[in-house]
N, C-alpha and C positions, 0 to 999 in steps of 0.2 A: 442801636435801634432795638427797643422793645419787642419779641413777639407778641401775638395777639395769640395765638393757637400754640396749645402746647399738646405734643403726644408723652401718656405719663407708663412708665415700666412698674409692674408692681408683680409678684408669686402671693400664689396662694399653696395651702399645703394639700387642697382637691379639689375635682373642680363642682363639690358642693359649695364649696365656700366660694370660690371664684363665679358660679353663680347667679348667688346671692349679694355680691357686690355688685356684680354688672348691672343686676336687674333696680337695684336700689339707684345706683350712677344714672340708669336710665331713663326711670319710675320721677326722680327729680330736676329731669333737666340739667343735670351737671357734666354730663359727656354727653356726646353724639352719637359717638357708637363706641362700643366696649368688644375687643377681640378674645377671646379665650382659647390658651392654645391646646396641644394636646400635652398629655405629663412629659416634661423634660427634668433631668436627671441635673441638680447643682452639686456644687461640693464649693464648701465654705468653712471659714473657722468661725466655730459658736463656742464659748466658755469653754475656752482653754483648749479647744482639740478642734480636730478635722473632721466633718459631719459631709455627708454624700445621702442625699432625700430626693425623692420624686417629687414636683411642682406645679402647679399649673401656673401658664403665664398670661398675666392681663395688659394687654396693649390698651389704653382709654383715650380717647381723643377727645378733646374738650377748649372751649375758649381758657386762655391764661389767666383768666379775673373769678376764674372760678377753683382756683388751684387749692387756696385755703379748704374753702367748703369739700374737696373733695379727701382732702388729708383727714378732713376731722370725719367724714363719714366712712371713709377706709378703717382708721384706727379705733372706730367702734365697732365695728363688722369683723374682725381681722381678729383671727385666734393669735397668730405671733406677739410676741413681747415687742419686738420693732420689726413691723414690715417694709419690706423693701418698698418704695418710693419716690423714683427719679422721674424727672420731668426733663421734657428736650425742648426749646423751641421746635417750630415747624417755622421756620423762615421762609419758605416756598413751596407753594402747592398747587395744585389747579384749582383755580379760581373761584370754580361750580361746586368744587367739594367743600373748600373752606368755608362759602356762603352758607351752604348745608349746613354747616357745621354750627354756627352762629344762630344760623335760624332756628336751628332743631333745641338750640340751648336754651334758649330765651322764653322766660313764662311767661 
């Protein structure tokens, strides 16, 4: 079974840049609502070595038929070379938020 709603995980490197994606996410109907958290601390391997950076984290809740459109407006907004980018379904939700969710998305 398909999801309909996906929640997508994505960092930004501040939360000037986090945002400015939210508000763009927002401004076109592509998420519902956009979470922005406070800097949280990654540590990852980038070109050959171990790198440890402050982040901010954007939680984006959005219909799954919109997932394309939101990659391509991420990856032009987005200072990183590849920004993180994971989508989860949401398989179960309360019913009144999902509807939200839909409604809020739709032009």
């Amino acid at each position: 079974m398909k999801a309909d709603y996906l929640l997508i995980f994505s960092t930004c490197p501040d939360k000037a840049t986090a945002d400015s994606i939210a508000q763009a996410l927002i401004n076109t109907k592509l998420a519902a609502c956009v979470q922005i958290s406070q800097p949280i601390t990654s540590v990852y391997y980038w070109d050959n070595q171990v790198c440890q950076s402050q982040e901010v984290q954007l939680q984006i809740k959005c219909l799954a038929l919109h997932y394309q459109a939101i990659e391509k407006l991420v990856i032009q907004l987005h200072p990183y070379e590849v920004p993180e980018l994971i989508a989860t379904p949401i398989n179960q939700g309360l019913a009144p938020y999902l509807t939200w969710i839909k409604e809020t998305t739709q032009s």
